[in-house]
N, C-alpha and C positions, 0 to 999 in steps of 0.2 A: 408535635414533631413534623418538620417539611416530609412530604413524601419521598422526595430525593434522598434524605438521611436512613429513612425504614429500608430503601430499596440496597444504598449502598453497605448500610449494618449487614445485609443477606449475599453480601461480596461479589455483588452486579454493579460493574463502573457506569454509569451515567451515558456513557457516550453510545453501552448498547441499547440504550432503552430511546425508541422512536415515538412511542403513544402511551399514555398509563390515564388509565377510569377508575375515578372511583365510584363506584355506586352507577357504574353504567353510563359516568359524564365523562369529558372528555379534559384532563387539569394539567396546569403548569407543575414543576419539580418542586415549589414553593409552596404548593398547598397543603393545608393543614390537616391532617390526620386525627380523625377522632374513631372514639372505642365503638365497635360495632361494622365501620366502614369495610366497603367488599374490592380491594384493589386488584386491577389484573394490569400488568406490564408486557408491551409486545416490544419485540427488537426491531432493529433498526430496519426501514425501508429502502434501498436502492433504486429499487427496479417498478417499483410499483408505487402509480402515486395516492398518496391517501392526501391531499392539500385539502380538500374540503373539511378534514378533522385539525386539530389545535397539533401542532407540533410541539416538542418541549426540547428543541433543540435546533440550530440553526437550519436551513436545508440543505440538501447532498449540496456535494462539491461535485460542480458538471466537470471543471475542468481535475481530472487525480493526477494527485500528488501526493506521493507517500514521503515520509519517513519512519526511517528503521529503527528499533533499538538498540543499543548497542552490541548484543552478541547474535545480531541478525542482520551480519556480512552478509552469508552465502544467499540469503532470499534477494535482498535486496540487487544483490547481482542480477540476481533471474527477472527479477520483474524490471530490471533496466534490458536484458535480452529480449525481456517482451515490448522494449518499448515505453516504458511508464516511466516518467520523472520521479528516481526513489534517490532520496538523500539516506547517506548511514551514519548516523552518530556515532560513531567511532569512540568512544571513551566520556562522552557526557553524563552528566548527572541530570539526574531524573527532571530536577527544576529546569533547566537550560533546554533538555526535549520537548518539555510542555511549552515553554516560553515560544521554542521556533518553531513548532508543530503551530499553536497559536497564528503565530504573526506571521508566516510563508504560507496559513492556510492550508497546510500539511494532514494527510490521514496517519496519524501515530500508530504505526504496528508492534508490539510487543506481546513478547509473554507475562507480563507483570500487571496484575490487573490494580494493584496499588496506583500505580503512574500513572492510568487511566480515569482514575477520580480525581485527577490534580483540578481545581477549580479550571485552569487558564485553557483545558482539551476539548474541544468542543468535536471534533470529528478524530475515532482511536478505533482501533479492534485490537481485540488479546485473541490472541494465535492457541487453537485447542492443538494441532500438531507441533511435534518438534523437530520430524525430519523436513530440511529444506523445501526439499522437492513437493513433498503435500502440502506444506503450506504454501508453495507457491500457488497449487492447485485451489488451497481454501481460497486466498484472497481473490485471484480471478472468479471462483463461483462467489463469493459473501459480496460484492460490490458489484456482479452481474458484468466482465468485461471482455468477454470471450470474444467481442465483435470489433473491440477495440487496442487489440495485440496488433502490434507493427515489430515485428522481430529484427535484431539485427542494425536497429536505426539510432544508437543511444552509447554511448563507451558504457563499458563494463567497467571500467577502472573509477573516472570522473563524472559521470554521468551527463556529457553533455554528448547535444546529437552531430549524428555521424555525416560527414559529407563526402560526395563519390570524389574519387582522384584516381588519376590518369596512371601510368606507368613512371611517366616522366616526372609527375611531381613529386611522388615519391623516390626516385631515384638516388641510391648512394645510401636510404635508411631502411634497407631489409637485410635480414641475413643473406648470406650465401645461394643462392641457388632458386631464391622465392620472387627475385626480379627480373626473372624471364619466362619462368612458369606461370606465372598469372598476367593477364592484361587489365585487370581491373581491382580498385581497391576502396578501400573506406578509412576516410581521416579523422582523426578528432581533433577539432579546433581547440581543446583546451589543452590536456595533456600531449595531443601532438602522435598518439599511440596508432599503430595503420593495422589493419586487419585486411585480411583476404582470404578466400572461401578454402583451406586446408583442412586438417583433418580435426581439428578444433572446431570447425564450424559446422563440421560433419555430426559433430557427437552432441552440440549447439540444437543443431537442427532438429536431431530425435528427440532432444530432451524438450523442444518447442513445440514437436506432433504427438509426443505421448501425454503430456500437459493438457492437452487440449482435446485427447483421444477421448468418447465418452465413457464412462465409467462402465466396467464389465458386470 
């Protein structure tokens, strides 16, 4: 039996295991398991480089990019307020996540540790929290990115990034009373959506400094 198979029979997806020894050496997912052998599996590295040891799995992705599962809207919200390129699969099937997690180079976030052993997932985490808000917190510590939040710079809605506009350019598409109160705004070249620093971005903003506040 591949050692891949033993690990995954013990409902550990593939994608968290960084290094696995057997007998103290250092082997691919492909190796063969025989009676007697002394296996130890370590998770996946971010932050710390072990290259000198055999990896059994591509290396980190410098550049993150997530995608969501699909009943994880609200995270992927959050980690586009933080800044990070997060696609949300909105209603896909598990095959169709793997395939474009695959091919866009994507880190697959889910609670479903099944979808995570799809052959085609080479870079995935399965989310131990269920409320949003900590899991936004897991994935910022479990990929080490605390240095690389840029808040604010990404739609919430589309996910593309935000660009500053003037009063005038947006002029004639705010509600009532919001195009003389502010001088300054953020566009989104996709959906077109304007934001400006009110009391949503106020409540934005705590949820950007308690996220990042360290743990009590």
């Amino acid at each position: 039996m591949p050692v891949k198979d033993a690990i995954e029979g013990l409902g550990v997806p593939h994608t968290e295991v960084d290094l696995i020894l057997v007998n103290g050496e250092s082997v691919d997912f492909s190796h063969p398991l025989r009676d007697g052998d002394r296996v130890s599996v370590y998770p996946v590295f971010e932050s710390i480089d072990i290259s000198p040891v055999l990896r059994v799995r591509p290396k980190p992705l410098r550049e993150i990019r997530f995608l969501a599962d699909t009943h994880l809207g609200r995270l992927a919200a959050y980690l586009r307020l933080m800044g990070f390129d997060t696609v949300y699969g909105h209603n896909a099937g598990d095959r169709d996540l793997a395939q474009r997690a695959s091919e866009e180079r994507r880190i697959l976030l889910t609670r479903d540790r099944g979808l995570l052993m799809r052959s085609a997932v080479t870079h995935g985490y399965w989310l131990r929290q269920t409320n949003p808000r900590l899991q936004l917190r897991e994935v910022l510590e479990r990929f080490d990115l605390a240095s690389s939040v840029a808040p604010f710079t990404r739609c919430l809605r589309c996910n593309t990034p935000l660009a500053a506009a003037s009063r005038q350019e947006v002029a004639g598409r705010l509600p009532p009373g919001i195009e003389q109160k502010y001088e300054e705004f953020q566009l989104c070249l996709g959906c077109g959506r304007i934001y400006w620093e009110g009391s949503h971005h106020r409540r934005m903003s705590d949820l950007v400094a308690a996220t990042l506040s360290p743990r009590p």
